[in-house]
matplotlib code that plots the C-alpha trace (Angstrom):
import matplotlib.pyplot as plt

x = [149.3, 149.6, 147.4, 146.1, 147.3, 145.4, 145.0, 144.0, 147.3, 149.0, 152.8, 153.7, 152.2, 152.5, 151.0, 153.4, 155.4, 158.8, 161.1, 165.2, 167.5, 166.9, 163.2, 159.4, 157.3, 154.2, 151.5, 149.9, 147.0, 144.5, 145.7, 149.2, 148.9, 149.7, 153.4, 153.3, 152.7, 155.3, 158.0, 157.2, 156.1, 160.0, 160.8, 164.3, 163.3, 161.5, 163.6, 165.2, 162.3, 160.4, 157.0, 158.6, 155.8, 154.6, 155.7, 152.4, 149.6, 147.0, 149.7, 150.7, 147.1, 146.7, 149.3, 148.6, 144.9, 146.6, 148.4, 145.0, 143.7, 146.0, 147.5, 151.4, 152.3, 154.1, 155.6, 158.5, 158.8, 162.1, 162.4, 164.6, 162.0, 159.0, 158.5, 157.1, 160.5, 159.1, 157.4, 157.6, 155.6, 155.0, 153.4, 152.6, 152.6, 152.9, 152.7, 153.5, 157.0, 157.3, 158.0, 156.9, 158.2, 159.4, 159.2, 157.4, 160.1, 160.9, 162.1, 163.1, 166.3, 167.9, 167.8, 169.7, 173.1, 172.2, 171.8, 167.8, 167.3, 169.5, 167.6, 164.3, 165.0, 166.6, 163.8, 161.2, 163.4, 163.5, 159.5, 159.4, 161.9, 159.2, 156.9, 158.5, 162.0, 162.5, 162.0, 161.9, 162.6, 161.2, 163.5, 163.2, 166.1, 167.4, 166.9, 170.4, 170.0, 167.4, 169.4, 173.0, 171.0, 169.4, 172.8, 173.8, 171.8, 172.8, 170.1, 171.2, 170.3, 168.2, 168.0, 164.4, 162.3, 158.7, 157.5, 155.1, 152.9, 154.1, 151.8, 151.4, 155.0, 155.9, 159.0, 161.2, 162.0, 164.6, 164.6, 166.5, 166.4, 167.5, 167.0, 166.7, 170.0, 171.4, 169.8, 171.1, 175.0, 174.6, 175.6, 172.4, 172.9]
y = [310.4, 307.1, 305.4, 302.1, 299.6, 297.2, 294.8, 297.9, 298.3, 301.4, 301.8, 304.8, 308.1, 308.1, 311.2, 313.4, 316.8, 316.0, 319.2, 319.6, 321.9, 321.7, 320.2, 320.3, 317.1, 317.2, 315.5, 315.6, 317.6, 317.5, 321.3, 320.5, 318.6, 321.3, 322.5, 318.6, 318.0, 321.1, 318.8, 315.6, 317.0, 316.8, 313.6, 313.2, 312.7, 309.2, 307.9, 305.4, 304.5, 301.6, 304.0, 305.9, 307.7, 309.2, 313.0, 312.5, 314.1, 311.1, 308.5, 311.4, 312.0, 308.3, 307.9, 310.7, 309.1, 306.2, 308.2, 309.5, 306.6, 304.8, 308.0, 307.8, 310.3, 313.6, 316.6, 317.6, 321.5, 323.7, 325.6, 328.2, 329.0, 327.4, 326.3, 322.0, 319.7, 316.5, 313.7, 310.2, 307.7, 305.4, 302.0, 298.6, 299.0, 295.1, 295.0, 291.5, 291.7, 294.9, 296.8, 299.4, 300.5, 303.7, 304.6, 306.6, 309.3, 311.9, 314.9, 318.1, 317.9, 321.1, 318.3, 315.9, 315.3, 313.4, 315.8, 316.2, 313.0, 311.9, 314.6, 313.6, 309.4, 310.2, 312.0, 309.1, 306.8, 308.3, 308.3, 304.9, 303.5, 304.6, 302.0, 299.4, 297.4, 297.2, 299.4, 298.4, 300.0, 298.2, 299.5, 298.6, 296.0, 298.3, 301.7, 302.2, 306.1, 304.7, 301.8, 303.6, 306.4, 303.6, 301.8, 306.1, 305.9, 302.2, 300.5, 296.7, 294.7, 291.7, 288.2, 289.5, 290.8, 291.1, 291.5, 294.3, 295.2, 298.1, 299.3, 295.6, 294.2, 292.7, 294.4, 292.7, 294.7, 294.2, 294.8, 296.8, 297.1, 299.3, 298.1, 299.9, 298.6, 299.5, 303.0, 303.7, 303.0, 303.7, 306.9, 308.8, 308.3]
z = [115.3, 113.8, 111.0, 111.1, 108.7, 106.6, 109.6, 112.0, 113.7, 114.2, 113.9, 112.7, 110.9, 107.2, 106.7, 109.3, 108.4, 108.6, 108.4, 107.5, 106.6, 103.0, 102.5, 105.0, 103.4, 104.6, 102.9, 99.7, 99.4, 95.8, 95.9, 94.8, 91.8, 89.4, 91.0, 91.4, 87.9, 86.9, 88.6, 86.8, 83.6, 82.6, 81.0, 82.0, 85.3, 84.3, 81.4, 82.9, 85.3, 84.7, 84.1, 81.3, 80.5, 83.8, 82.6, 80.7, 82.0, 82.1, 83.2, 85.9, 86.8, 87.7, 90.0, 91.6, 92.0, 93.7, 95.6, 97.0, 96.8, 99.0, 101.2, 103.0, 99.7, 101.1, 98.7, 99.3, 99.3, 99.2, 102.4, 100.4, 97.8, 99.3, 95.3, 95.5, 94.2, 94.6, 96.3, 97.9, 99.6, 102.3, 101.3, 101.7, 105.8, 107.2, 110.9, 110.4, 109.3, 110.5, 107.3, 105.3, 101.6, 100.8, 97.0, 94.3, 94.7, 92.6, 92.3, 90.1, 88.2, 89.8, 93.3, 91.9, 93.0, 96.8, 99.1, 98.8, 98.2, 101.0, 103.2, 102.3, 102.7, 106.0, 107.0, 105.9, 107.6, 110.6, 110.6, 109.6, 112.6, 115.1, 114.4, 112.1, 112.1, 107.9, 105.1, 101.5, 98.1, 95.1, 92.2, 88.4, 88.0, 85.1, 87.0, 87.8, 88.6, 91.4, 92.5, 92.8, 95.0, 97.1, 97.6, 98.4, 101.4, 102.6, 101.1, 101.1, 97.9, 98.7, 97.1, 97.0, 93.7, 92.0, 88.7, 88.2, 85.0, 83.5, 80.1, 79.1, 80.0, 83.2, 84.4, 86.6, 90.0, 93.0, 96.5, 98.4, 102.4, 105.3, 108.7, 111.8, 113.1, 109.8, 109.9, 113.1, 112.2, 107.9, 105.9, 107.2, 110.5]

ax = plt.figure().add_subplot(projection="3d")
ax.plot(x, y, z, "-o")
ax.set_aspect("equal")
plt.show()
């Protein structure tokens, strides 16, 4: 099933279970937010991301609020211990330019090293190439653990970037892409 985007049109479904050999994502229910919160209440795992902060409780609470709020958020659960490892998002669907971003990822420590994160972005990228031609990764221009793992799974720096408020400062961000074609012939093919 597919979800409308802002302007009503459906491409693809943001919210499906997605299943490989390492992780399920399926999405986030208001059930999870504790082993949720377990996983991101270690601050390693955000101290070189632009929202620094976010093993906090409150500043945790909120995004998870937006991630309610604005839905496309899956966890990602271990099929060898069943135990919640992370999460991710699809956001900012534009049936226009036939895009959506992929982002908000993260994931316990004892993941790290590619091949979940490589699983999981494969996965969402697979989802995303039924309905759309271009995904996106906003990264914090000084988040070099993100950006190396985006350039990991062929993500293409773009002369593209925003600025985004962060706790009071603006914080510049680049853009990365992977296109369909791209997909279909990159490292995660």
């Amino acid at each position: 099933m597919s979800r409308p985007d802002a302007a009503g049109t459906e491409l693809f479904d943001r919210q499906a279970v997605l299943e490989g050999e390492r992780l399920l994502l399926r999405p986030y229910r208001s059930e999870d937010y504790a082993a949720l919160f377990a996983v991101a209440s270690d601050p390693l795992i955000w101290e070189v991301h632009p929202a620094h902060d976010r093993w906090k409780e409150p500043v945790f609470r909120a995004f998870m609020a937006d991630a309610m709020e604005k839905g496309g958020t899956l966890v990602a659960i271990d099929r060898a211990s069943g135990e919640i490892v992370g999460s991710s998002r699809f956001q900012g669907l534009d049936a226009a330019r036939s895009q959506v971003e992929i982002g908000w990822t993260f994931l316990a420590r004892k993941c790290w090293g590619g091949a979940y994160n490589r699983e999981m972005k494969r996965l969402m990228l697979a989802q995303a190439f039924t309905g759309v031609q271009r995904v996106v990764f906003h990264i914090g221009a000084d988040n070099i653990r993100s950006r190396k793992a985006c350039e990991a799974i062929g993500g293409r720096l773009t002369d593209e970037t925003d600025v985004v408020e962060r706790g009071g400062a603006m914080v510049l961000h680049v853009i990365y892409e992977i296109t369909r074609d791209s997909f279909a012939s990159g490292p995660l093919a």
